[in-house]
C-alpha positions in Angstrom: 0.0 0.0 0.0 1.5 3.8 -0.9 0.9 4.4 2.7 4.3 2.0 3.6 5.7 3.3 0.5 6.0 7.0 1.2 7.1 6.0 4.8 10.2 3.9 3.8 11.6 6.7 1.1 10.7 9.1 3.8 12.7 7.2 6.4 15.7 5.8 3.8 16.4 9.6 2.7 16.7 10.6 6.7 18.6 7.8 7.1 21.4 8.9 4.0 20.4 5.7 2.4 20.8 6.2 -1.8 17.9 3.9 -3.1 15.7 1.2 -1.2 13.6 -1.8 -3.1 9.8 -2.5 -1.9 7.7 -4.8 -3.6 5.6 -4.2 -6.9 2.0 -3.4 -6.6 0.4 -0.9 -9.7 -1.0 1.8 -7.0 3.1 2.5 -5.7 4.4 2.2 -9.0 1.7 4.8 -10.1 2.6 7.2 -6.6 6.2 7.1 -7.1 6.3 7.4 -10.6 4.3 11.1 -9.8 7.3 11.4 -7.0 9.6 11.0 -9.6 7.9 14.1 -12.0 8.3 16.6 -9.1 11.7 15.5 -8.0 11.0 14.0 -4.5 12.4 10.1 -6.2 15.4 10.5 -8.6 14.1 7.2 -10.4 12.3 4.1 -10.1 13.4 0.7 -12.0 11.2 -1.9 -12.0 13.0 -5.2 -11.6 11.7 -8.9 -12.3 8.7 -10.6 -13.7 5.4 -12.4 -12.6 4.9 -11.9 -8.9 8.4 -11.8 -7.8 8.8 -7.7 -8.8 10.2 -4.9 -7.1 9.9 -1.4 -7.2 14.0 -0.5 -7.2 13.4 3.4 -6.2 16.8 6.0 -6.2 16.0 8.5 -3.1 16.5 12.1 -4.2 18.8 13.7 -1.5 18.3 17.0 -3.1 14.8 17.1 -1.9 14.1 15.2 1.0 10.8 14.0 2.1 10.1 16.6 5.2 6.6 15.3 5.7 3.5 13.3 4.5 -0.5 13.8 5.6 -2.8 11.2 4.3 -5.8 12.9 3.4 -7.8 9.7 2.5 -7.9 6.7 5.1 -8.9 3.1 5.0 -12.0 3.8 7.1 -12.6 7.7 5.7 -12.1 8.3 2.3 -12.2 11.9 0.8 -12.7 12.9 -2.5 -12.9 16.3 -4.0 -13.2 18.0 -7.8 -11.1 19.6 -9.6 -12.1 23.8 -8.4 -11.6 22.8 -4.5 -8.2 21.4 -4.9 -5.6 24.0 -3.6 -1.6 24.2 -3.7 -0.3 22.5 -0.5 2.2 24.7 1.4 2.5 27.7 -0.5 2.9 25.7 -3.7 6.3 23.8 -2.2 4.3 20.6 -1.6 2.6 18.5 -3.6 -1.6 16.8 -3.1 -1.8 13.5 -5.0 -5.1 11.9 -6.3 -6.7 9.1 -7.5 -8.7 9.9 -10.6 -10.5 7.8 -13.1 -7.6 8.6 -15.6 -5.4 7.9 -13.1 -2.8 8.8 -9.8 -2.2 12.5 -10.7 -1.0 15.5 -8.4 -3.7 18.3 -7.9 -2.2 20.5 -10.8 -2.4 18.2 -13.3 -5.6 17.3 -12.2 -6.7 20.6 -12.1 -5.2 21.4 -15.9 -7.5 17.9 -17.2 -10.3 19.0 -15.0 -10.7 15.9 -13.2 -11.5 15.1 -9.7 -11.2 11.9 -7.3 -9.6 10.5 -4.1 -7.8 12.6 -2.1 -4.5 10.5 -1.5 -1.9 12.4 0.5 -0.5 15.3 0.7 3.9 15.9 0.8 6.3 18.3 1.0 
């Protein structure tokens, strides 16, 4: 789940580490592959086939992951159109979705004019 995800690159850039490998699911390899557009994952290498795949992710020590709100819970979910979705800290952070065209940020969301889940919000 991204939840775990966006914990352990949170946690492997603190810790100096220069990449870390979690395993393959389509909903992580769709979060960090929006990561990797605004900078917060260098890159992300998937590696293997069948159900043995990984997600091999490069942290981006450049710009660290300071801090992570999930908008959306298991038990609550929130969902919001494209007018009501706002810049996150001044515009430094970054709101992901889940739309029906799929995981976007909130400004690419809000250029298509689509709206969805709220995922989480990072900066």
């Amino acid at each position: 789940m991204y939840i775990n995800l966006l914990i352990s690159i949170k946690n492997a850039a603190r810790a100096g580490k220069a990449s870390l490998k979690t395993p393959y699911t389509t909903m992580d390899a769709a979060v960090v592959e929006v990561l990797r557009r605004y900078g917060f994952v260098k890159a992300v290498e998937v590696k293997g086939r069948g159900v043995k795949r990984i997600l091999d992710i490069e942290v981006n020590p450049d710009r660290p992951i300071r801090g992570v709100t999930f908008v959306s819970k298991p038990s609550l979910k929130r969902y919001g159109g494209y007018r009501a979705l706002k810049p996150v800290k001044q515009g430094h952070g970054l709101l992901v979705l889940s739309t029906p065209r799929g995981v976007k940020s909130a400004m690419d969301a809000r250029r298509e004019q689509v709206g969805g889940q709220l995922l989480f919000e990072i900066w």
